[in-house]
C-alpha positions as CSV (number, residue, x, y, z in Angstrom):
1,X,20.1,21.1,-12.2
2,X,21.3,17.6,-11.0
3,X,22.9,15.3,-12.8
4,X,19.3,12.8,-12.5
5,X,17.2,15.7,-14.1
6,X,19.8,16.4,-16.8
7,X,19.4,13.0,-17.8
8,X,15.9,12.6,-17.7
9,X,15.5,15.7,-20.0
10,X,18.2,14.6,-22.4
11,X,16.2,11.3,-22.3
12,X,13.0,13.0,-23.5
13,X,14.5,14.9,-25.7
14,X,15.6,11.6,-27.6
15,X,11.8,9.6,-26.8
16,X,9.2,12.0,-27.6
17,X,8.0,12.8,-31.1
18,X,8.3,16.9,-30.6
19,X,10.3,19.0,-27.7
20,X,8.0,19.0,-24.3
21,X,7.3,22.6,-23.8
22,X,7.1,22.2,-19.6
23,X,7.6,19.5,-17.2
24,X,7.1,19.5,-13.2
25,X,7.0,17.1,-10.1
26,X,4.1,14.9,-10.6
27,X,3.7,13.0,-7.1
28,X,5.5,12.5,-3.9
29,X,6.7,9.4,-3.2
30,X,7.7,7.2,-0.2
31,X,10.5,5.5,-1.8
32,X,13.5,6.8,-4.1
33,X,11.4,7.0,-7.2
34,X,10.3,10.5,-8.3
35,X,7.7,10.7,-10.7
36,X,7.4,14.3,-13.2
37,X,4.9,15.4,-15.8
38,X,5.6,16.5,-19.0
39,X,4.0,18.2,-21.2
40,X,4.3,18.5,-25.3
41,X,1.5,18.7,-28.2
42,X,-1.4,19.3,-26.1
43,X,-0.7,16.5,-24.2
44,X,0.7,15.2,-21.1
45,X,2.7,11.9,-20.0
46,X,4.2,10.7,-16.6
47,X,8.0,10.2,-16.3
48,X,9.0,7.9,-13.8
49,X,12.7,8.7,-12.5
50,X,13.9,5.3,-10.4
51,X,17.5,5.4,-9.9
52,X,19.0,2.0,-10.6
53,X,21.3,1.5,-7.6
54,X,18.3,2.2,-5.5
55,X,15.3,0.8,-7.8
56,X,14.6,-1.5,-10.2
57,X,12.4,-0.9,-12.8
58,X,11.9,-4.3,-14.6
59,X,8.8,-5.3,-12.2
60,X,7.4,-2.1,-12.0
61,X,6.5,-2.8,-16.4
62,X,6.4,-7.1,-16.2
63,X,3.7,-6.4,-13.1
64,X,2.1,-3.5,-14.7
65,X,1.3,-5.3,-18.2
66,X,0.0,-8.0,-16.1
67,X,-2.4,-6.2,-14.3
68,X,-3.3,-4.7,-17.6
69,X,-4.5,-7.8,-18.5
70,X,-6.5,-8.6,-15.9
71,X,-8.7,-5.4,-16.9
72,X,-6.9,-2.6,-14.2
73,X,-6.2,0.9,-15.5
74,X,-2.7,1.3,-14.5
75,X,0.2,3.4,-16.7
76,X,1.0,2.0,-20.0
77,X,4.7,2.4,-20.4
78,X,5.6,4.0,-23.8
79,X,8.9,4.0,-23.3
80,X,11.7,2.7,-21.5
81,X,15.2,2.9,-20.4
82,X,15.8,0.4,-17.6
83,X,19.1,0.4,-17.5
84,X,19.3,4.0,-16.5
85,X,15.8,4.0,-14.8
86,X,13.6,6.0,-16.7
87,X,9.8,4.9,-18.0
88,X,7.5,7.4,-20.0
89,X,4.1,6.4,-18.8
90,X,0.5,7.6,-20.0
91,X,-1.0,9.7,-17.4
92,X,-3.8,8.7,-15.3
93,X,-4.0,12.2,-14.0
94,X,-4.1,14.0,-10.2
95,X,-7.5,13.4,-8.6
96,X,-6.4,11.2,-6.2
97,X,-9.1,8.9,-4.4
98,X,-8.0,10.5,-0.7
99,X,-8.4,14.0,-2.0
100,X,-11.9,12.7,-3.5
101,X,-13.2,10.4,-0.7
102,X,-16.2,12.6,1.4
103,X,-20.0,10.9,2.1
104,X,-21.5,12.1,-0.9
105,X,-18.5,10.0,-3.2
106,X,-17.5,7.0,-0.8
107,X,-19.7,4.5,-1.6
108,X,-19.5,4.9,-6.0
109,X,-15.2,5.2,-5.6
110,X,-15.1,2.4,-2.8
111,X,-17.7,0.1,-5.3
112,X,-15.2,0.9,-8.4
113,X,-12.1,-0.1,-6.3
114,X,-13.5,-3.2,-4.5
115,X,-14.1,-4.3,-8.3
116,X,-10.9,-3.9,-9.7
117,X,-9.5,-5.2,-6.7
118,X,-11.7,-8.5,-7.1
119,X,-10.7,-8.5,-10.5
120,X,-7.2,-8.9,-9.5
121,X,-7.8,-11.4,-6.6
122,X,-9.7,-13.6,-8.7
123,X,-7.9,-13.3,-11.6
124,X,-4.0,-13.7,-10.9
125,X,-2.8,-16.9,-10.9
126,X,-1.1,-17.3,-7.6
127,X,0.7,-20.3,-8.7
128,X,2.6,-17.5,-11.3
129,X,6.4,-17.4,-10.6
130,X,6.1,-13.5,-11.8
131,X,5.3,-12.6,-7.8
132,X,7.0,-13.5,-4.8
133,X,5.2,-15.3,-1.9
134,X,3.9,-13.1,1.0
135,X,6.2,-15.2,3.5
136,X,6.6,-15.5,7.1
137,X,9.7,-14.1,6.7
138,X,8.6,-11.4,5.0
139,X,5.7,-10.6,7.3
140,X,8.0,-10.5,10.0
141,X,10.7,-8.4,8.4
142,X,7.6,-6.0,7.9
143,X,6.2,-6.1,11.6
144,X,9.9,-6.1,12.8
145,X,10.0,-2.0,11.2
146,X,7.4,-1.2,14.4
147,X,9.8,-2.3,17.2
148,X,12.7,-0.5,15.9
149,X,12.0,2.1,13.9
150,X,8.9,3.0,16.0
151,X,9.8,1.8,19.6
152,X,12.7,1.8,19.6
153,X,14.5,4.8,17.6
154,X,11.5,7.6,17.1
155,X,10.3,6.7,21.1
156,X,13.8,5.4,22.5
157,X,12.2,2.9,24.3
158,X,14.1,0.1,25.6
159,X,11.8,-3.2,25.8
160,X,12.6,-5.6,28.4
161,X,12.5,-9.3,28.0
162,X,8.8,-10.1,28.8
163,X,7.9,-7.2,26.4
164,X,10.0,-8.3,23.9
165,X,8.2,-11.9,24.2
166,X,4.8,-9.9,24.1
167,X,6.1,-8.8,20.9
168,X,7.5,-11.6,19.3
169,X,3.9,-13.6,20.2
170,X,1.8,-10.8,18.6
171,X,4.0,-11.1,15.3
172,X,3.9,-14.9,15.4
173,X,-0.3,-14.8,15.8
174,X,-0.5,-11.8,12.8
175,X,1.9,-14.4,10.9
176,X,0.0,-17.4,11.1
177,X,-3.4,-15.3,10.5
178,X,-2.0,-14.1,7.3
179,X,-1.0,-17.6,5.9
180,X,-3.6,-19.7,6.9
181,X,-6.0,-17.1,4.1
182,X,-6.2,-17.6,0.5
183,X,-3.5,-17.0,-1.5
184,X,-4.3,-14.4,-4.4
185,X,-2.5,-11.4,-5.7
186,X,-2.0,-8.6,-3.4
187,X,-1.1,-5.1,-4.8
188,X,0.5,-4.6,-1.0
189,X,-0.7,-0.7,-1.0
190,X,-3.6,-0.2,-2.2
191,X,-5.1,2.5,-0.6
192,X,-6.2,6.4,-1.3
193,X,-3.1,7.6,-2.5
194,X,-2.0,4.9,-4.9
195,X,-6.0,4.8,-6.5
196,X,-6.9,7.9,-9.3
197,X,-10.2,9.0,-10.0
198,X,-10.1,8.4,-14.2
199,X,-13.0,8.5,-16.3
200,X,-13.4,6.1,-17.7
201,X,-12.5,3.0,-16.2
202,X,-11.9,4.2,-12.6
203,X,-10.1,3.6,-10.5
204,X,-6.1,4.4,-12.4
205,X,-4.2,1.7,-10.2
206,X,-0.8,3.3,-8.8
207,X,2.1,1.9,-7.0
208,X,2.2,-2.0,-8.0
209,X,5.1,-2.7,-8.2
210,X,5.7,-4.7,-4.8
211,X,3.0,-6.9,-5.3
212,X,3.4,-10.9,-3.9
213,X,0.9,-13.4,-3.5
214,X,-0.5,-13.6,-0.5
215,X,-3.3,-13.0,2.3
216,X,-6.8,-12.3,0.5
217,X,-7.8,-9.7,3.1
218,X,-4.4,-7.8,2.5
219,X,-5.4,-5.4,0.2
220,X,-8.9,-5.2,1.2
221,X,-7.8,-4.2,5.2
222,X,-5.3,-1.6,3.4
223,X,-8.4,0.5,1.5
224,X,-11.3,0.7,4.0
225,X,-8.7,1.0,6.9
226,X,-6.6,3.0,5.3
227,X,-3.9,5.1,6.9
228,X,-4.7,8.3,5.5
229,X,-8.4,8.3,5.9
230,X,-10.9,6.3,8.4
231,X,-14.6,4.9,8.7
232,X,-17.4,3.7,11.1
233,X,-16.1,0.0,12.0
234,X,-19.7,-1.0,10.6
235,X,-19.3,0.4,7.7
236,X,-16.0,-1.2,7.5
237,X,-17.6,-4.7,8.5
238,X,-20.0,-4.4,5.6
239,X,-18.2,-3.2,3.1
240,X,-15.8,-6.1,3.8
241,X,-18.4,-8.4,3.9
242,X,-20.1,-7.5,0.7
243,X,-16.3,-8.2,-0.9
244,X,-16.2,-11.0,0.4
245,X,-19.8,-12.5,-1.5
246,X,-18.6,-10.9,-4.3
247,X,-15.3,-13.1,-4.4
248,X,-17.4,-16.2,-3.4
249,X,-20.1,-15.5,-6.2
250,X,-17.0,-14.9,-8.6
251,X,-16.0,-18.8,-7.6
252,X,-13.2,-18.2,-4.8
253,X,-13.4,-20.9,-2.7
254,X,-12.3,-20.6,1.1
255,X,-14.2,-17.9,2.4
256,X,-17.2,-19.9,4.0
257,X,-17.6,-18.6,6.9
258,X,-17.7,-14.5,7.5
259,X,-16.7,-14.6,11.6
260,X,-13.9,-16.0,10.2
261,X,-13.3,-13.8,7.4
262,X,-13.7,-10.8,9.8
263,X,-10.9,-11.9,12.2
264,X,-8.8,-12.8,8.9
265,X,-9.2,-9.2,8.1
266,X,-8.8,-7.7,11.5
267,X,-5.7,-9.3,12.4
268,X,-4.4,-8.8,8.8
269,X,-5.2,-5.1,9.2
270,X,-3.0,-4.8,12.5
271,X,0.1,-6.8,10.8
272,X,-0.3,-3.9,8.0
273,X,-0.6,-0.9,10.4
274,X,2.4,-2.5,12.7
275,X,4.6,-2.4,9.4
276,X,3.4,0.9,8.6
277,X,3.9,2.6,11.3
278,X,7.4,1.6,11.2
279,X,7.8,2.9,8.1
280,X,6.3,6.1,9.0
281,X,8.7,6.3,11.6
282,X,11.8,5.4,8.8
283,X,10.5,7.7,6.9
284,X,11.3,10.7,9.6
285,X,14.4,9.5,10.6
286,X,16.3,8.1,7.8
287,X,15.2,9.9,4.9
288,X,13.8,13.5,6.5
289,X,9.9,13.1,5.3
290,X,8.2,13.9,9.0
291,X,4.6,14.4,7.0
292,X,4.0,11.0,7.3
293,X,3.9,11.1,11.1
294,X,0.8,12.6,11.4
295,X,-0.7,9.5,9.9
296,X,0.5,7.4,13.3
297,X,-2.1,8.4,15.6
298,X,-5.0,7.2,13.1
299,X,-3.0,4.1,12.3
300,X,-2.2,3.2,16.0
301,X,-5.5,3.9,16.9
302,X,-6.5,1.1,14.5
303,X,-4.1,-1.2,16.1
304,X,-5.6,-0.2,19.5
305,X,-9.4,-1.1,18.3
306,X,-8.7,-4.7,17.3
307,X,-6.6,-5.5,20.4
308,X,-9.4,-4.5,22.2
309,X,-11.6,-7.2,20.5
310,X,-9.5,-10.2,20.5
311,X,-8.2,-11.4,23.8
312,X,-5.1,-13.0,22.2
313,X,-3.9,-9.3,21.5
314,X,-4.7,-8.0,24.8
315,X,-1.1,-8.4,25.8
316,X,0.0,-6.1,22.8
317,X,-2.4,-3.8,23.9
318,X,-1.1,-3.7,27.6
319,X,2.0,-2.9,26.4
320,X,1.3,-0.6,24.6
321,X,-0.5,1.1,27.1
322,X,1.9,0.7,29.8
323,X,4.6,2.3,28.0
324,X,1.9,5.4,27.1
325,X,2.7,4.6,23.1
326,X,-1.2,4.9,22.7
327,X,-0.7,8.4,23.9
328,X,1.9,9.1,21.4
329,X,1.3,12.4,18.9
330,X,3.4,14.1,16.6
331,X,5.2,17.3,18.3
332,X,3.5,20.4,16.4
């Protein structure tokens, strides 16, 4: 037993009101945190195990009780031990949305998300000092992930110049796409693996505890083109449509025109699936998860589908052509 789960017993131990009679691995989880359930007096509850040189707790439960507020089901924290980096959490169980997600159940769990989700756009205060900005710097950092993580370390490709310029003008385009939106309060992965079937009050909201305010098609691109799990583009189109007159008849102001609204969301969606594939990439390399690999082709091919539709990407595209990265796929 490590040191970590030593800890985290002794820690129940101390917090709940009788001994736990099991507890297990609750979730995988792209970052440091692990997650366990516990059980004890016919019940069950979520520890969240975030060690504090490598995680920080504190906006994981100031961003959580906000979102509470704004009517999302997301874990209540019962108890805490930040300094150490250990939360007890109620339990929003393990039917997760992409487990869930088939024709028959699409359209009720997709209407339940898009809800909550306008709930949060419309009501977090993006002038709030509890989020940061969304920033160019930030989206770049992100986009930055897909040229060397991706390109350059998992493929080994060395760029020249003019690619590197093809590059650095696709960035600057998906930059200026995202701030020119409205501002609101973006979750920043919310998609079928961070979204719990509950009943009631479905969705259970997971994973919020990167939010930012920023880009109002953010979220939206990440759940109905989501890396784990894909759609028809028109049934995209209209589902991010219908969100959009929902925010509109819920008084957001800004989203006038849908051609617009469409390229905000298009463009948004390839700065996300750049970033992500990076990550994907990091998480092979650096920190020996290779599952998330298989998720590449599907989120490429996303990338690849927009270009194709907006001339000012059509020199991403090339590239990416060229250099036979659309072809790229997992080795079995």
């Amino acid at each position: 037993m490590s040191d970590r789960e030593q800890l985290l017993r002794e820690w129940l131990e101390a917090v709940l009101p009788v001994p736990f009679t099991r507890i297990a691995p609750a979730s995988s989880d792209a970052s440091f945190r692990r997650y366990f359930r516990v059980w004890y007096d016919g019940q069950t509850r979520i520890v969240m195990d975030a060690p504090p040189d490598k995680e920080d707790c504190r906006p994981f439960v100031a961003i959580g009780q906000a979102m509470r507020g704004l009517g999302l089901n997301v874990p209540e924290v019962l108890a805490k031990d930040l300094d150490r980096g250990l939360l007890l959490l109620t339990d929003l169980g393990s039917r997760q949305y992409l487990a869930e997600l088939d024709e028959r159940s699409v359209p009720g769990l997709y209407e339940d998300a898009l809800d909550a989700l306008a709930r949060l756009q419309v009501g977090g205060d993006p002038a709030s000092p509890l989020l940061p900005p969304y920033d160019s710097a930030l989206l770049h950092r992100e986009m930055e992930l897909f040229r060397d993580w991706f390109l350059g370390r998992l493929l080994g490709l060395e760029l020249n110049q003019d690619e590197h310029r093809v590059l650095d003008h696709a960035f600057a385009l998906l930059t200026d796409n995202a701030l020119e939106q409205p501002r609101v309060w973006v979750h920043r992965d919310y998609h079928s693996r961070n979204l719990m079937v509950t009943d009631p009050d479905n969705p259970g909201v997971l994973d919020f505890q990167d939010a930012v305010v920023g880009a109002v098609t953010y979220d939206l691109v990440s759940l109905l083109r989501d890396c784990y799990v894909s759609w028809p583009r028109e049934r995209v189109e209209s589902w991010a449509l219908a969100h959009r007159a929902r925010l509109r008849a819920l008084g957001m102001s800004g989203l006038d025109d849908a051609e617009q609204f469409l390229r905000w969301f298009d463009l948004m969606g390839v700065q996300r699936h750049l970033k992500a594939i990076g990550i994907f990439a990091r998480l092979n390399l650096r920190d020996g998860k290779p599952g998330y690999l298989r998720d590449i082709p599907r989120t490429l091919g996303y990338v690849l589908a927009v270009a194709d539709r907006y001339p000012d990407l059509a020199a991403l595209r090339d590239l990416l052509r060229i250099r036979e990265v659309d072809r790229w796929e997992p080795m079995a």
